[in-house]
N, C-alpha and C positions, 0 to 999 in steps of 0.2 A: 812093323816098327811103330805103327799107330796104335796098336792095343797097346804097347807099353805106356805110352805118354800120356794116354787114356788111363790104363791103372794107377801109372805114378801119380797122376792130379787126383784121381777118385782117395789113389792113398791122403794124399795130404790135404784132402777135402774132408777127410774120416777122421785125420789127426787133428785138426784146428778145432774139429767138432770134439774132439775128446777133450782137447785141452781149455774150450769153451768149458764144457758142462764139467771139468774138475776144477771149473774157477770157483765157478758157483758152491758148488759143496765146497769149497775150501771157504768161498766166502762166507758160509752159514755157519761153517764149524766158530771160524772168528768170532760172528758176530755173537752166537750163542756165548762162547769165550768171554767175552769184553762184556754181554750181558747179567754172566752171570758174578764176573768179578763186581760189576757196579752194584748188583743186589745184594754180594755178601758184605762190600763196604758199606750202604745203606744199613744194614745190617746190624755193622758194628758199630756204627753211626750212632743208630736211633737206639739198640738195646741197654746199654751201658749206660745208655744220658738221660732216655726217657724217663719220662712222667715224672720231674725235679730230683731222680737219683744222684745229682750231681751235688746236690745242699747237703744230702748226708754224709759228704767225702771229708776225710779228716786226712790233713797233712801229716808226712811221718815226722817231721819234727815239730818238738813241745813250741818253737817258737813264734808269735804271730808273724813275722816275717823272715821265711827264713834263709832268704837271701840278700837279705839287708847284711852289710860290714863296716861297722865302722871306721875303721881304719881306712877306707876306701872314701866314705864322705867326709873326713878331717883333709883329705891333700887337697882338696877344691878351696 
């Protein structure tokens, strides 16, 4: 009855050891994850805006402001 409770512990000395070392890949898999979303958001970040691409951007309507309403500054 002693080799049983001997195997059963070795089992669950074997198990915690697996579920140790699948923490870890699972925590690398994350991190990799979350590292590579921050670079593709850097990414979109800096491509689009870099180097003053942002001066050349033209609003799609002709108006300089075009969320100005009058109607809306006459009730004040």
């Amino acid at each position: 009855m002693t080799s049983f409770w001997l195997f059963l512990s070795g089992l669950f000395k074997w198990s915690f050891g697996f579920y140790d070392a699948l923490g870890y890949v699972l925590n690398w898999i994350l991190f990799l994850v979350a590292t590579a979303l921050f670079v593709y958001w850097c990414w979109e970040l800096v491509v689009p805006l870099g180097n003053n691409k942002d001066k050349d951007y033209t609003p799609p309507s002709p108006e300089a402001k075009p969320y100005y309403d009058p109607e809306i500054m006459k009730k004040g």
